[in-house]
KOLLUM-878920 format. One line per field, with one value per residue: y, x, z of N, C-alpha, C in turn; residue number from 1; residue in one letter. Coordinates in steps of 0.001 Angstrom, whole numbers, plus 500000, padded with zeros to 6 digits. Layout:
BEGIN
ny: c(Y ...) .
nx: c(X ...) .
nz: c(Z ...) .
cay: c(Y ...) .
cax: c(X ...) .
caz: c(Z ...) .
cy: c(Y ...) .
cx: c(X ...) .
cz: c(Z ...) .
n: c(NUM ...) .
res: c(A ...) .
//
This chain:
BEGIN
ny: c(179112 177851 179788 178856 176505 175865 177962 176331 173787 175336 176290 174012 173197 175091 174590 171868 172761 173653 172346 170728 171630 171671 169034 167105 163493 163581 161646 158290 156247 153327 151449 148556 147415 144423 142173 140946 138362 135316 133766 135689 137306 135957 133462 134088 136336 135400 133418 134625 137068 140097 142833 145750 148741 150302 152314 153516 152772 155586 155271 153688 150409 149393 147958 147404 146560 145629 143036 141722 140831 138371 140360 142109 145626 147848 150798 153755 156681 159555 162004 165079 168026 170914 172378 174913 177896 180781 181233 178489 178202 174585 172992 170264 168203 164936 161454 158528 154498 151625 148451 145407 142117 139517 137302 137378 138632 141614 141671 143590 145848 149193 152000 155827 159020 161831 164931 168053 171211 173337 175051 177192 176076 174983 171194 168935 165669 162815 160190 156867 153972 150821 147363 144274 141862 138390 136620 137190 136419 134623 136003 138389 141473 144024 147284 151112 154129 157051 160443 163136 167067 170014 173721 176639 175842 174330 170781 168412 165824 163046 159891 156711 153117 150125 147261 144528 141920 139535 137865 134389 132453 128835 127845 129337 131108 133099 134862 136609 138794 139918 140100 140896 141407 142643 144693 145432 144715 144559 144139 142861 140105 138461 138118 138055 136282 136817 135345 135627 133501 133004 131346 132090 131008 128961 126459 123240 123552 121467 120458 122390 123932 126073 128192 129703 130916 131956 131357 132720 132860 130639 129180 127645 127349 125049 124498 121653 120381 121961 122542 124127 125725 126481 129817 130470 129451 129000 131620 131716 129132 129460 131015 130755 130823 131187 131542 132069 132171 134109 133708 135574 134978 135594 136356 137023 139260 142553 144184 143213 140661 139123 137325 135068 134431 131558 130233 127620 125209 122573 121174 121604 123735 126710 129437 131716 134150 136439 138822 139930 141955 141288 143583 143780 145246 146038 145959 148263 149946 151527 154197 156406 159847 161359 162750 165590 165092 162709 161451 160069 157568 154521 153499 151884 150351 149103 147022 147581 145540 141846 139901 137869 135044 134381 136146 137113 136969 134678 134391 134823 133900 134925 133967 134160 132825 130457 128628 127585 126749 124668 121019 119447 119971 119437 116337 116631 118794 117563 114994 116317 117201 115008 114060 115936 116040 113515 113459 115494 114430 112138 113769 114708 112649 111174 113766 113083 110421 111249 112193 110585 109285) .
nx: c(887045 885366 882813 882684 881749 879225 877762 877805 875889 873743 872742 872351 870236 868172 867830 866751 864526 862686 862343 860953 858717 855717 853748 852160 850855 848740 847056 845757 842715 841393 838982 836979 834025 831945 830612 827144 826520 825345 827051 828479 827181 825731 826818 830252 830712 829409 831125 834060 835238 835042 837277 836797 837514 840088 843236 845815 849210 851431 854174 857359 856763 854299 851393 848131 845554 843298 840275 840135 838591 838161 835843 835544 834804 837425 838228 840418 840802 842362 844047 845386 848075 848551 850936 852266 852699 852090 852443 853128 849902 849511 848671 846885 846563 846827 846096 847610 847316 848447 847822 849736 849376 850488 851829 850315 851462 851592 848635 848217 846129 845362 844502 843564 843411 840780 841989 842797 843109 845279 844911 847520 848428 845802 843889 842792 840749 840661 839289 840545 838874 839137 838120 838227 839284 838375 840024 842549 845131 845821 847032 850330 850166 851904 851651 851489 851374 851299 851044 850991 851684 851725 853415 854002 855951 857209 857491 855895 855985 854439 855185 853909 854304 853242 852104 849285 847040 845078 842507 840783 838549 837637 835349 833583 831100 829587 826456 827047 825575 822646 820198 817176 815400 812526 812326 809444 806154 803737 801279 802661 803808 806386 809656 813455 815416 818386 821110 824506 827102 830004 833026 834664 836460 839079 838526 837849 835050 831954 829634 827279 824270 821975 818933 815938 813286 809879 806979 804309 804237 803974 806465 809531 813000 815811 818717 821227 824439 826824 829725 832677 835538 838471 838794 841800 842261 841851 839845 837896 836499 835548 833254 829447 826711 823725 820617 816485 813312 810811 807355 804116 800999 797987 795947 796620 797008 797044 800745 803417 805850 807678 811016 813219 816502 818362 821180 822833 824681 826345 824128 821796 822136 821595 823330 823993 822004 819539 816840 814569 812258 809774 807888 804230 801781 798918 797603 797307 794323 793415 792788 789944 789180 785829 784290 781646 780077 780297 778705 776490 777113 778599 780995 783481 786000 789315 791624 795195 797209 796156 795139 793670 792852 793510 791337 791320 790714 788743 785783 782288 779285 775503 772498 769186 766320 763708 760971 759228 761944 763026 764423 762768 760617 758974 757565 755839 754664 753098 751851 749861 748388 747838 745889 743780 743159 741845 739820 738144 737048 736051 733984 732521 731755 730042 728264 726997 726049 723714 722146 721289 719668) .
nz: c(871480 872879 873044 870125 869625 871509 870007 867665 868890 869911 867320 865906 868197 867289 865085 864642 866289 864358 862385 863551 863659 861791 859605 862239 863197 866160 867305 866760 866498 866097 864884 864745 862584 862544 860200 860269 859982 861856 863503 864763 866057 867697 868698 868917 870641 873037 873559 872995 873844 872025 870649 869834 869500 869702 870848 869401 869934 869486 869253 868070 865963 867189 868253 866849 868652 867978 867291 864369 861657 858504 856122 857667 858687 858912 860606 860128 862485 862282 863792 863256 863127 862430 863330 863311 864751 863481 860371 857979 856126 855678 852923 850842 852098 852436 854035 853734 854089 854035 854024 854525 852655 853733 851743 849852 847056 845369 846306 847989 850800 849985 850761 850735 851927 851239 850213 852076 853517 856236 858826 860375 863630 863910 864301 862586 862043 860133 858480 857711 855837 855437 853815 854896 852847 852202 851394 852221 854295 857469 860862 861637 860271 858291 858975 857196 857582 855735 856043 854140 853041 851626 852142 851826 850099 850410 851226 853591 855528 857728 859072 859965 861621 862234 863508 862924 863546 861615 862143 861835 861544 862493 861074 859437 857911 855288 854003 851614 850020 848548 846197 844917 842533 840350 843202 843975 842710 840354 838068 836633 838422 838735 840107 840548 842477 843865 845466 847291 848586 850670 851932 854626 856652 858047 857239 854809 853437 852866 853140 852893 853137 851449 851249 849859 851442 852022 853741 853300 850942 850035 848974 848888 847880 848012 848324 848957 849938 849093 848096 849350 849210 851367 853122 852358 849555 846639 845070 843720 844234 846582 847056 846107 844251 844454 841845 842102 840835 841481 841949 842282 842736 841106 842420 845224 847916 848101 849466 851847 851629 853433 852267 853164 853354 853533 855368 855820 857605 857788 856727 858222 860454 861397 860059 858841 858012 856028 855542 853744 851473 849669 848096 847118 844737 844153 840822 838867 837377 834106 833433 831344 830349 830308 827781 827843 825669 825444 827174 827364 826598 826555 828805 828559 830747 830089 832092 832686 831768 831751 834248 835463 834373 830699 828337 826041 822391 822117 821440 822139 821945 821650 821447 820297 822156 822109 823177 820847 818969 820649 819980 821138 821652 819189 819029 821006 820334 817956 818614 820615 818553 816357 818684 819115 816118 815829 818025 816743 814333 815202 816217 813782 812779 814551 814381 811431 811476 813785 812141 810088 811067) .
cay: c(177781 177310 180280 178725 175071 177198 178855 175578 173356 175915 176694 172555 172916 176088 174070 170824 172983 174412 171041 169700 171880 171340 168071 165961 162966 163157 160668 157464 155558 151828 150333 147616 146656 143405 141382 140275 136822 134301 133127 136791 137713 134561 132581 134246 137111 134521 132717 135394 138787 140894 144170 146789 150081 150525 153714 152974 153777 156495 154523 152692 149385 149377 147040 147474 145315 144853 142021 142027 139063 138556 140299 143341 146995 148572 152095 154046 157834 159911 163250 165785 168951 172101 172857 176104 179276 181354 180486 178521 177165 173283 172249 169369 167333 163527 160190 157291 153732 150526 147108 144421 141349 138337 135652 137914 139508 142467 142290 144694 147028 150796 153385 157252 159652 162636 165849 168903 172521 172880 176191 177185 175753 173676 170103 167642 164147 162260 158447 156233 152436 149551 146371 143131 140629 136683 135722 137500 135325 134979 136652 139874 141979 145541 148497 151652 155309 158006 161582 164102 168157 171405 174793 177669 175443 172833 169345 168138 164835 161912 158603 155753 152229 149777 145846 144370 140629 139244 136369 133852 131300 127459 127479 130978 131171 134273 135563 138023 139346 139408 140705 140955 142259 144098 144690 145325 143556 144851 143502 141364 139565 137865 138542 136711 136691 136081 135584 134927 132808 132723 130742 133359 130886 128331 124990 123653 123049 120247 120096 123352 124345 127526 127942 130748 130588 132664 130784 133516 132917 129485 129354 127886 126915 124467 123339 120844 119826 122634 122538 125371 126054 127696 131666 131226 128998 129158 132633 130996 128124 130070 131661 129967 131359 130670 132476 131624 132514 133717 133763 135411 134322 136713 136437 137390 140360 143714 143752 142996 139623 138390 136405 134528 133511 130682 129877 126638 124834 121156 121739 122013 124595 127915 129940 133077 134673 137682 139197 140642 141895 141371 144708 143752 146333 145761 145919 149799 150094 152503 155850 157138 160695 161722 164356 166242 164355 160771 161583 159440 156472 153654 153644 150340 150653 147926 146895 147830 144072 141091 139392 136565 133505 135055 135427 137613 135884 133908 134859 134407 134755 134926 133704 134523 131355 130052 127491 126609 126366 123188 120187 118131 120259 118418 115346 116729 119436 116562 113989 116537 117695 114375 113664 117036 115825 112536 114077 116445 113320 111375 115068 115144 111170 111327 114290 112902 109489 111350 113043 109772 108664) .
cax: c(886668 883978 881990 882035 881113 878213 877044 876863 875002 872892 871815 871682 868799 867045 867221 865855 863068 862373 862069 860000 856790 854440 852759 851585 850029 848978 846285 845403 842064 840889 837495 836168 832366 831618 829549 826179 826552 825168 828170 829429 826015 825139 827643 830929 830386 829105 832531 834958 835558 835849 837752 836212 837962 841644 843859 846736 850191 852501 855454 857876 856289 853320 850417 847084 845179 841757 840140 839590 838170 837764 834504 834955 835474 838320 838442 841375 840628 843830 843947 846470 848241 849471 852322 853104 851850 851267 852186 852012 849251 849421 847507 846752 846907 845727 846621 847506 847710 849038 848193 850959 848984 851171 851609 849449 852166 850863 847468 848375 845824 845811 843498 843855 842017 840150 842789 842131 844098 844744 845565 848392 847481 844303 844222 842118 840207 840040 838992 840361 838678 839275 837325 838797 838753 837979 841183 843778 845369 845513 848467 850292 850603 852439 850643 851631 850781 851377 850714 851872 850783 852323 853210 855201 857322 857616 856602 855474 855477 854688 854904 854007 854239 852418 851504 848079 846792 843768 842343 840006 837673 838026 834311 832911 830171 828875 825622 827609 825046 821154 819523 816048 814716 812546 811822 808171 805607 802297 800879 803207 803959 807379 810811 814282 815897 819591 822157 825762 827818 831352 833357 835420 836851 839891 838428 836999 832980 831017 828218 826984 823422 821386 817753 815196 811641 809163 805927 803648 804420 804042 807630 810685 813996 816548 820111 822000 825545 827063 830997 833384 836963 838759 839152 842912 842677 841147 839249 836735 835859 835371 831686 828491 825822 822295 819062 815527 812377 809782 806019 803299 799566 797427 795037 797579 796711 798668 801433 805003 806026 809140 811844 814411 817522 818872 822638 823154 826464 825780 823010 821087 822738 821455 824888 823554 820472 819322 815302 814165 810995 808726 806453 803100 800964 797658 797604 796117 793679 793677 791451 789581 788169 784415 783831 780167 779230 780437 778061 774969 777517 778362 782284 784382 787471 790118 793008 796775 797645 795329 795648 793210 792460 792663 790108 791834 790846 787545 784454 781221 778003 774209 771174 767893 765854 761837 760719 759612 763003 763351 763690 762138 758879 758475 756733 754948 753479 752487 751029 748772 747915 746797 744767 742880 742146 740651 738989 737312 736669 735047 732774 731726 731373 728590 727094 726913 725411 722340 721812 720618 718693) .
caz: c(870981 873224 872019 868030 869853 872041 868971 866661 869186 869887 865607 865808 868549 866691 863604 865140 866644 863437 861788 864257 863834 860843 860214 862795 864128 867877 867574 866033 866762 865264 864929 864219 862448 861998 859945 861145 860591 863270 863903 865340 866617 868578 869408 868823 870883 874203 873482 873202 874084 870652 871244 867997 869666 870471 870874 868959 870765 868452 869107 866675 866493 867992 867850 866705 869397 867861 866829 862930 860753 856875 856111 858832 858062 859489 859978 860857 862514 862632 864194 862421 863438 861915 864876 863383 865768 862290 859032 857192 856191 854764 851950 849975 853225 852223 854597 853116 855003 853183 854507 853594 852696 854193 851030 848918 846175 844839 846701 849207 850857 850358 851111 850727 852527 850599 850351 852995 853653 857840 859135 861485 864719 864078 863627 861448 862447 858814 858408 856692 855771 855374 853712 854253 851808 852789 850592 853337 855271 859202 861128 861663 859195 858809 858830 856911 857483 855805 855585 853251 852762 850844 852765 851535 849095 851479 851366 855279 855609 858592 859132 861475 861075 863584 862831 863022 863695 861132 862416 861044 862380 861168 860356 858895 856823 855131 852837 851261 848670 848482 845187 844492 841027 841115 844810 843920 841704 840601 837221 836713 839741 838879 840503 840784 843687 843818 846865 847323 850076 851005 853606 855466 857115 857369 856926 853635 853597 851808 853739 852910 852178 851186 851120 849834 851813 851916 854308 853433 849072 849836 848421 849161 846879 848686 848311 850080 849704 848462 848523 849387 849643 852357 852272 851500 848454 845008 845316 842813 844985 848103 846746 845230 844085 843857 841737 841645 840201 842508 841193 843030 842161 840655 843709 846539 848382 848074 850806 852016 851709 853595 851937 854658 853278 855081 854926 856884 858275 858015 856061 858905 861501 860002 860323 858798 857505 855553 855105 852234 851396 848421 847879 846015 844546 843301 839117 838502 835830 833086 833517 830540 830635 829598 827301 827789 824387 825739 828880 827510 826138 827696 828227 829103 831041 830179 832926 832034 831844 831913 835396 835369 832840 829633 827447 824829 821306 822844 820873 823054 820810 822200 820901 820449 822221 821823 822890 819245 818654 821127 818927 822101 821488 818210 819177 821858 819169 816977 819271 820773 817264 816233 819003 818629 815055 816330 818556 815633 813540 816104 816535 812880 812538 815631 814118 810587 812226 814406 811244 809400 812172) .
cy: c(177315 177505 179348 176911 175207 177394 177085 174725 174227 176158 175266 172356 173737 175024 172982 171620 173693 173116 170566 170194 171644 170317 167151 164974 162713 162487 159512 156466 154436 151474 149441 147360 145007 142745 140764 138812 136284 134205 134016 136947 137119 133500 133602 135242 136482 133999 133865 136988 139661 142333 144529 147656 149668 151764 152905 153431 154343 156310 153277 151245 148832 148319 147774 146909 146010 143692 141822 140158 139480 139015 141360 144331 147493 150021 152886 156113 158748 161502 163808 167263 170193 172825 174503 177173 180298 181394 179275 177981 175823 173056 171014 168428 165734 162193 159506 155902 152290 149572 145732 143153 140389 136941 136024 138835 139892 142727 143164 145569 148317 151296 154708 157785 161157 164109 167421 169861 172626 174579 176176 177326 175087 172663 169706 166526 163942 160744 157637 154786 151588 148599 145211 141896 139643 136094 136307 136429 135922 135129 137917 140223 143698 146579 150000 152912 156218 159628 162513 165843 168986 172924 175601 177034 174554 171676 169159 166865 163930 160821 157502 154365 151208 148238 145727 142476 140929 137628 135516 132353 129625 127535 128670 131611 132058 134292 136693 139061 139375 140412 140578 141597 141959 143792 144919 145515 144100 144110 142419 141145 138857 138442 137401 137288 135706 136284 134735 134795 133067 132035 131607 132446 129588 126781 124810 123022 122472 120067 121751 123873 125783 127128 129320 130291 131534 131875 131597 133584 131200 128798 128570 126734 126524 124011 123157 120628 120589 122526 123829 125569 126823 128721 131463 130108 129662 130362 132359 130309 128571 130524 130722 130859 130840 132087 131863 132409 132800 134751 134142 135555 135994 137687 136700 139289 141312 143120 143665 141393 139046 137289 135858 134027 133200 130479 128868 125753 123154 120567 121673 123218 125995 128658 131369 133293 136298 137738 140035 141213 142220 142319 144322 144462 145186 146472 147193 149324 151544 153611 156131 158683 160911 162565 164171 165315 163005 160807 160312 158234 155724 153309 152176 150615 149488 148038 146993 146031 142953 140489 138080 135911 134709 134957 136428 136595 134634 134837 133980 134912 134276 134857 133457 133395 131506 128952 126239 126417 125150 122141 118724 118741 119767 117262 115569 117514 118424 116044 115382 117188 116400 113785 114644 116705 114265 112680 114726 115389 112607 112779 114906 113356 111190 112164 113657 111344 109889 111812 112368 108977 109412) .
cx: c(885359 882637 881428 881188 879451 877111 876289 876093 873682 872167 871413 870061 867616 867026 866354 864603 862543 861872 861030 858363 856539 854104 852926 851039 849901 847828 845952 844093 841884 839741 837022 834569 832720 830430 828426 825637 826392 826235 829172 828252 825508 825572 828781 831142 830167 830960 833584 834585 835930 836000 837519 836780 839127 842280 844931 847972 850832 853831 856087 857143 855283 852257 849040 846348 843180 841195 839342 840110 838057 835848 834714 835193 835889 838428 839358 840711 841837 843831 845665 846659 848947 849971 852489 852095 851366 851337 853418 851213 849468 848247 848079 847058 846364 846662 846608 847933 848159 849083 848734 849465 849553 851042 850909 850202 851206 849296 847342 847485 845941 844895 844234 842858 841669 841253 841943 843190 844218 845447 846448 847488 846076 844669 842477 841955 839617 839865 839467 839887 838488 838297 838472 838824 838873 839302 842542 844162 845806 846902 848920 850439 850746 851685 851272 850871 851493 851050 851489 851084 851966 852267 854567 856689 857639 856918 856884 855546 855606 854349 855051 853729 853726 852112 850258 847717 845257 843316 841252 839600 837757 836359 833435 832368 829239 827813 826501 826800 824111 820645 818241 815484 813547 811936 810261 807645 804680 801567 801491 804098 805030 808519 811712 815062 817563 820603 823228 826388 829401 831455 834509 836372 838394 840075 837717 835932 832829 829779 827035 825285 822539 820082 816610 813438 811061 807195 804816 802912 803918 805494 808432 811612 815212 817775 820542 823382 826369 828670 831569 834739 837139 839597 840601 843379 841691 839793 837483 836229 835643 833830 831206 827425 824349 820963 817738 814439 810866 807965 804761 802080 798883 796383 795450 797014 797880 799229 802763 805223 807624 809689 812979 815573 818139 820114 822693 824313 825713 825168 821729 820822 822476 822502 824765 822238 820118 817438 815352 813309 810252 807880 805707 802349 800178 797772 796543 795557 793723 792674 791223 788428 787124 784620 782417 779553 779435 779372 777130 775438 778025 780225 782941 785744 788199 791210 794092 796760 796278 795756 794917 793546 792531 791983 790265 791488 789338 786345 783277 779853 776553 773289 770224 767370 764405 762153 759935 760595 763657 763236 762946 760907 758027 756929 755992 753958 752350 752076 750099 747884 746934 745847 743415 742081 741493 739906 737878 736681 735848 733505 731760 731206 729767 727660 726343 725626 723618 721497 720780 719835 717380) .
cz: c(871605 873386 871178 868465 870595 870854 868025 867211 868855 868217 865516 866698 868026 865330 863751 865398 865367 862609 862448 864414 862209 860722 861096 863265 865480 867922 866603 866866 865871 865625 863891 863540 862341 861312 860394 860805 861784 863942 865177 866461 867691 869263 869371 870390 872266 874206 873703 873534 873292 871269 869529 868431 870022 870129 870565 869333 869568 868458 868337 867546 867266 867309 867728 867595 869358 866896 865439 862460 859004 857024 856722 857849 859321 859703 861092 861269 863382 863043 863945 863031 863007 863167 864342 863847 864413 861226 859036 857322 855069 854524 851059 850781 852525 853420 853828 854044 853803 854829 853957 853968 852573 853185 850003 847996 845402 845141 847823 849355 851192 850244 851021 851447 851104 850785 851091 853156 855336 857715 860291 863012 865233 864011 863415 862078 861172 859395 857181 856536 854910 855093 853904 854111 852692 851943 851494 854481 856623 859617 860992 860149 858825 858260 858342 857047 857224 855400 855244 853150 852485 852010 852538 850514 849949 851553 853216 855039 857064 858057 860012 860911 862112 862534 863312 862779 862623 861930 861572 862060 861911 860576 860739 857842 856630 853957 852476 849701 848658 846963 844582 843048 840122 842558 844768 842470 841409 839547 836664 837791 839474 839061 840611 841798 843703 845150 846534 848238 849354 851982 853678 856687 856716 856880 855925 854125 852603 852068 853847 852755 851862 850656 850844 850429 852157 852446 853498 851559 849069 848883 849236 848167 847950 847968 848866 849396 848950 849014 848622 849825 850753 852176 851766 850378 847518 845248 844698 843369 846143 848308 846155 845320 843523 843160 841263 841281 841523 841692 842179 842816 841670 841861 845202 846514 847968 849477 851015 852457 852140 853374 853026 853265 854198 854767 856505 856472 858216 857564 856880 860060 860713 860861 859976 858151 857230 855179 854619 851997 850038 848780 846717 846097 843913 841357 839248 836850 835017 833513 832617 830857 830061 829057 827355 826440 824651 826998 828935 827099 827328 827651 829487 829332 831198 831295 831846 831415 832262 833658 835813 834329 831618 828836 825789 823213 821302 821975 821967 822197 821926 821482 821268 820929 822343 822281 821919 819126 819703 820248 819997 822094 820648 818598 820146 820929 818841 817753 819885 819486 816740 816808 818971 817138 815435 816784 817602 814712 814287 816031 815403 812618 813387 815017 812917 810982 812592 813399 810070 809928 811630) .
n: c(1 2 3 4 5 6 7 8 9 10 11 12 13 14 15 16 17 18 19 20 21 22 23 24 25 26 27 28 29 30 31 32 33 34 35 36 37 38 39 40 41 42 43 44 45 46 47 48 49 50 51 52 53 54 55 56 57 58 59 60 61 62 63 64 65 66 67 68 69 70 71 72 73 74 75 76 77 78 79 80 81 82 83 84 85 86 87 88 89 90 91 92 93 94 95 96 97 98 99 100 101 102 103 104 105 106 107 108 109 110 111 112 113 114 115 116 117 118 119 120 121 122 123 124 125 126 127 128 129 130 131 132 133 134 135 136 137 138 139 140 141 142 143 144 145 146 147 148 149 150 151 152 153 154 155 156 157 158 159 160 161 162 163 164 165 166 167 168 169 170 171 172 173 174 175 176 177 178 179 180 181 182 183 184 185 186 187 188 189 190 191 192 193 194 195 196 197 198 199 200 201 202 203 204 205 206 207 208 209 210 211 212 213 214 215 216 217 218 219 220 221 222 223 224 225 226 227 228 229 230 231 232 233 234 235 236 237 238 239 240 241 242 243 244 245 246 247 248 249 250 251 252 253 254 255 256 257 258 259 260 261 262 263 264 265 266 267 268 269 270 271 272 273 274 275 276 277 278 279 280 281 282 283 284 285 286 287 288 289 290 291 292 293 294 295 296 297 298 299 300 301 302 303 304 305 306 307 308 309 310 311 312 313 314 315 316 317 318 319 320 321 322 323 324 325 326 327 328 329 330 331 332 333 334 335 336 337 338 339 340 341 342 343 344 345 346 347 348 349 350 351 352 353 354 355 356 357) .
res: c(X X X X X X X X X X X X X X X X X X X X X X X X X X X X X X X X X X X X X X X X X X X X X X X X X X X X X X X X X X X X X X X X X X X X X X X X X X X X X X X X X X X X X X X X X X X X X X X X X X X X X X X X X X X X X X X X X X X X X X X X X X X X X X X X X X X X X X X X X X X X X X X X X X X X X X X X X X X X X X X X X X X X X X X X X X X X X X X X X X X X X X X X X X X X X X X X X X X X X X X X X X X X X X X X X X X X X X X X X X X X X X X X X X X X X X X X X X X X X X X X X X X X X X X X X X X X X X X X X X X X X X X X X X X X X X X X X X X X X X X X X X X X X X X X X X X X X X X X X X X X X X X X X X X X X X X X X X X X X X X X X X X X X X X X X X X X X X X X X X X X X X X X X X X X X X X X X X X X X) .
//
């Protein structure tokens, strides 16, 4: 009896260890980016202590402990292991992570990673990341991982599950957009320049404003009082968007012309800011080639595009000038004309006179 009890532990621990090699995770890393908003850049950053790296423990329940905002990117990097000493090999490896979004039915995020083959005894470092949205709300929220792969007729699969804190600022105000078109100008010198705000954070804004300037264009397009919801209401009222028209003279040098967008808190507190840059070319003209028989003509090369005043349609005529053709020579003609014949009359009168003497 204590043989057959002997025997079946023992096939229970060969079978356990038989189960327990092919896929695994023996590592999980987290990082953080953040947004380069003022707010992170300049103040935030003096004020608190943001943690962007953490080693994530591999035990049920574990915490994430880094500090993620609406707006960051998350990225998870999971190191994978094919346990078995020589076959097989697993293929069609892919991670998948699922983040529960707290209050958000059906907006849950998921990521996949890209599918990979591992051989017995290597392991794998994939990435997977994370954007996340300004409409997630603040608080934990559970974290899903898992990975799946094929070997010899066998599905592999792990999985680890771990929570994660979002937080959110009461007053967090992002450029989330800059669009220029076109980024450079040459004959015709007009572009529109469009940018888009969010508040990322949890208080609503009224006092909002956004400003395009450009010192250098002699440019700038202002708004004040711009309202804005906070990130976890009305997804619609959370953004605004502004586009303007930017015009640059005909007489502006070539060059690079920097645009500032301003995003200010108060409507004076600039809160974030993005630079842009206008490229102006000079307006090329057209090239015509000579032929040996055009050598002795006289050849006129028009510009692509007009760029001054135009004069398209303008007739300009030239005429022949005399000064017979003054009509202020008139009366000067004539008055010395008839004193010349008085003169001549008086001549022949005198002679006619001594003549009858």
């Amino acid at each position: 009896m204590r043989i057959v009890v002997f025997t079946f532990v023992f096939l229970l621990l060969v079978a356990a260890s038989a189960l327990a090699d092919g896929l695994k995770v023996t590592r999980i890393d987290a990082r953080v980016d953040y947004d380069n908003a003022y707010v992170y850049r300049l103040e935030q950053q003096e004020k608190l202590t943001l943690v962007n790296y953490a080693l994530v423990p591999l035990t049920g329940d574990s915490k994430v402990n880094v500090d993620v905002f609406p707006g960051s990117n998350l990225t998870f990097t999971i190191t994978l292991e094919n346990t078995f000493a020589d076959t097989p090999e697993i293929r069609n490896i892919f991670a998948k992570i699922t983040l529960e979004a707290k209050g958000k039915e059906g907006s849950d995020l998921e990521e996949k990673s890209t599918d990979f083959d591992l051989e017995p005894g290597n392991e794998m470092k994939i990435d997977v990341k994370f954007y996340i949205p300004f409409d997630v709300e603040s608080g934990s929220h559970n974290l899903f991982l898992k990975v799946e792969g094929i070997g010899n007729h066998t599905s592999f699969e792990a999985n680890f599950n771990s929570l994660i804190d979002i937080k959110k600022l009461g007053h967090d105000l992002r450029i989330t957009k800059v669009l220029l078109e076109p980024s450079t100008v040459s004959c015709s010198r007009q572009a529109t320049l469009t940018a888009e705000i969010a508040n990322a954070g949890s208080n609503n804004e009224d006092d909002v404003a956004l400003e395009f300037k450009a010192p250098s264009l002699g440019f700038d397009s202002y708004d004040k009082g711009i309202a804005l919801s906070a990130s976890n209401e009305d997804p619609d009222k959370i953004m605004h968007m502004k586009t303007a028209k930017i015009d640059v003279p005909a007489f502006f040098e070539a060059g690079k012309y920097p645009i500032f967008i301003n995003l200010y808190y108060k409507n004076f507190v600039v809160f974030d800011q993005k630079i842009i840059d206008l490229n102006v070319k000079d307006c090329g003209t057209a090239t015509t080639k000579i032929t040996p028989e055009q050598k002795n003509e006289t050849i006129v090369i028009q510009p692509t595009e007009q760029t001054g005043n135009p004069t398209e349609g303008v007739t300009t005529s030239i005429e022949s000038s005399s000064i017979l053709n003054s009509p202020m020579m008139l009366p000067i003609l004539l008055g010395n004309g008839f004193v010349i014949a008085v003169i001549a009359v008086l001549v022949v009168f005198g002679f006619l006179r001594r003549s009858r003497v």
